[in-house]
C-alpha positions as CSV (number, residue, x, y, z in Angstrom):
1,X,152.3,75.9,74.9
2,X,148.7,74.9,75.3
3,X,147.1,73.5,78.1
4,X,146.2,69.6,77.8
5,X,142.8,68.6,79.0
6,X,140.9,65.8,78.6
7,X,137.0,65.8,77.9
8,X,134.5,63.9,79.6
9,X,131.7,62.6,78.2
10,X,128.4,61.0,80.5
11,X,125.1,60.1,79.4
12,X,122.3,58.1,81.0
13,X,119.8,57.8,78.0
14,X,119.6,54.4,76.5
15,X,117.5,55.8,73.5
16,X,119.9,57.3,70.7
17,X,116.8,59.8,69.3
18,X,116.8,61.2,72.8
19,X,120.2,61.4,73.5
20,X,120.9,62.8,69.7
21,X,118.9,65.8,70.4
22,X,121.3,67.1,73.8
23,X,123.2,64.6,75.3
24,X,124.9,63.0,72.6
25,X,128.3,62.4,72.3
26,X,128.7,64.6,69.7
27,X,127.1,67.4,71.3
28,X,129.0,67.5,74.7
29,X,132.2,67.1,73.0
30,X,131.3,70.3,70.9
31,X,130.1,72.6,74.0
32,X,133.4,71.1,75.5
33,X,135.8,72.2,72.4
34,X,133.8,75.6,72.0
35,X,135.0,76.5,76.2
36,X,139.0,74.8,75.5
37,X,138.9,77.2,72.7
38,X,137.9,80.2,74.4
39,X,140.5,79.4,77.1
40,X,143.1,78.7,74.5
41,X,143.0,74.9,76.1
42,X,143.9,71.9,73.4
43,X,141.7,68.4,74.0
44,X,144.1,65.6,74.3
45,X,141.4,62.7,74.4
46,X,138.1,62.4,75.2
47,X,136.5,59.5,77.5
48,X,132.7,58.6,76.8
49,X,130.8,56.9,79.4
50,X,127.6,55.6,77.6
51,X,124.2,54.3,79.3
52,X,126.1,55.3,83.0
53,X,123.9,57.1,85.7
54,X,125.0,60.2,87.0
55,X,123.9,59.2,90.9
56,X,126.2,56.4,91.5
57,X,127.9,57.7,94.9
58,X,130.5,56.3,95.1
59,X,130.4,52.7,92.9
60,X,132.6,53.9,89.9
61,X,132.1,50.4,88.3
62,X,130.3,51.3,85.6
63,X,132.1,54.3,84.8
64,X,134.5,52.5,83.1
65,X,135.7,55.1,81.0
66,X,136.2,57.4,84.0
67,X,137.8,55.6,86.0
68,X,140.5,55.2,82.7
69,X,140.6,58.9,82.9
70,X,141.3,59.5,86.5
71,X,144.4,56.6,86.4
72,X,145.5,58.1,83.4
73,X,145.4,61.7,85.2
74,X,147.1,60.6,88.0
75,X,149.8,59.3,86.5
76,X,150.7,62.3,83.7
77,X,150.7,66.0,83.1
78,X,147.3,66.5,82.6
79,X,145.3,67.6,85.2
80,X,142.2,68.8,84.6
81,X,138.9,67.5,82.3
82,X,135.6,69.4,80.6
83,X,132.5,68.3,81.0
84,X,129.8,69.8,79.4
85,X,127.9,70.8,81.8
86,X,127.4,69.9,85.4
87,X,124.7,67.3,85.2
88,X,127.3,65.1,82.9
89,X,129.9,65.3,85.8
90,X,127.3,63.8,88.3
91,X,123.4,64.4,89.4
92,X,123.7,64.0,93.2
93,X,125.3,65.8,95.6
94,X,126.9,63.0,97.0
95,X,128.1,61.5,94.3
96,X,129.6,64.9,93.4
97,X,131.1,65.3,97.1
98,X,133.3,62.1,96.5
99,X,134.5,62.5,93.5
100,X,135.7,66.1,94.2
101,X,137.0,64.7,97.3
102,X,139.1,62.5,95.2
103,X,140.0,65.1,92.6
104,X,141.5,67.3,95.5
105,X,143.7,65.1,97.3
106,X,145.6,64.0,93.8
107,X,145.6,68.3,93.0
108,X,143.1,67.5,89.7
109,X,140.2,69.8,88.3
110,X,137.2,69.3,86.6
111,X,135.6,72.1,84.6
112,X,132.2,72.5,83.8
113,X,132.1,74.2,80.0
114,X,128.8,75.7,80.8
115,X,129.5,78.0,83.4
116,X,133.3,78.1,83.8
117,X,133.4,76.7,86.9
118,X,135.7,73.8,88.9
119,X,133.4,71.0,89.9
120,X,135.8,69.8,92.0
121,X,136.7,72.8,94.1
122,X,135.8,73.4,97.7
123,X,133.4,76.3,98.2
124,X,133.5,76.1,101.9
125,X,134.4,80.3,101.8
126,X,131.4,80.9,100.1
127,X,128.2,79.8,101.8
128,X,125.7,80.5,99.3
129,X,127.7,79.4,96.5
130,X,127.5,76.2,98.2
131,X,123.9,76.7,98.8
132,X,123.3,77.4,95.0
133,X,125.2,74.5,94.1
134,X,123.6,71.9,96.0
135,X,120.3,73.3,94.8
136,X,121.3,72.6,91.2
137,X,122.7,69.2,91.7
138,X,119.3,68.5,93.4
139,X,117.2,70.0,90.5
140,X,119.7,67.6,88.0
141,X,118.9,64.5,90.4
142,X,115.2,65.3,90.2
């Protein structure tokens, strides 16, 4: 049997020419499918936050459709989400901190399709992963 995921979806542009060329919807969800398929993972349902910043800390408000994911999550088999890439996940360290924090205390992972990685892991037991990490969530926040 397949593995369940769920995609998730997060863009901050307000102007649909702009967010049609990368960020769209329709893009992510692609570069999301193309990574389940390579792991032989099946997309049970996607959630799209739209016009939501990706430096929030930790005021989830507006991530509406998040929020709906990580209840729904919590409370069923699946346990790990796709983002697209990093930057769609969160573009502050801090704001990546808490939710990872989260993520870890109910066992849950969230994949970044773009370099196979799990966001929500703790790299304490590699330094300079950490280091090179923290670097790019600063280069997404700039």
């Amino acid at each position: 049997m397949k593995k369940e995921i769920f995609a998730y979806i997060r863009t901050s542009n307000t102007d649909k020419a702009t967010a049609a060329k990368s960020d769209s919807d329709a893009h992510q969800l692609k570069t999301i499918k193309q990574f389940c398929q390579l792991k032989d993972w099946i997309v049970k349902d996607a959630f799209y936050d739209l016009r939501v910043s990706g430096d929030n800390g930790g005021d989830f408000r507006e991530r509406e459709a998040f929020s709906e994911m990580l209840a729904e999550m919590k409370s069923n088999g699946v346990k790990t989400f796709v983002v697209a890439d990093a930057k769609c996940f969160a573009k502050s360290i801090i704001t990546t901190a808490i939710i990872g924090e989260d993520l870890r205390a109910y066992g849950l992972a969230a994949m970044d399709a773009s370099t196979g990685k799990d966001l929500a892991a703790k790299s304490n037991d590699n330094p300079e992963e950490q280091m090179i990490q923290n670097i790019l969530m600063c280069l997404a926040q700039y």
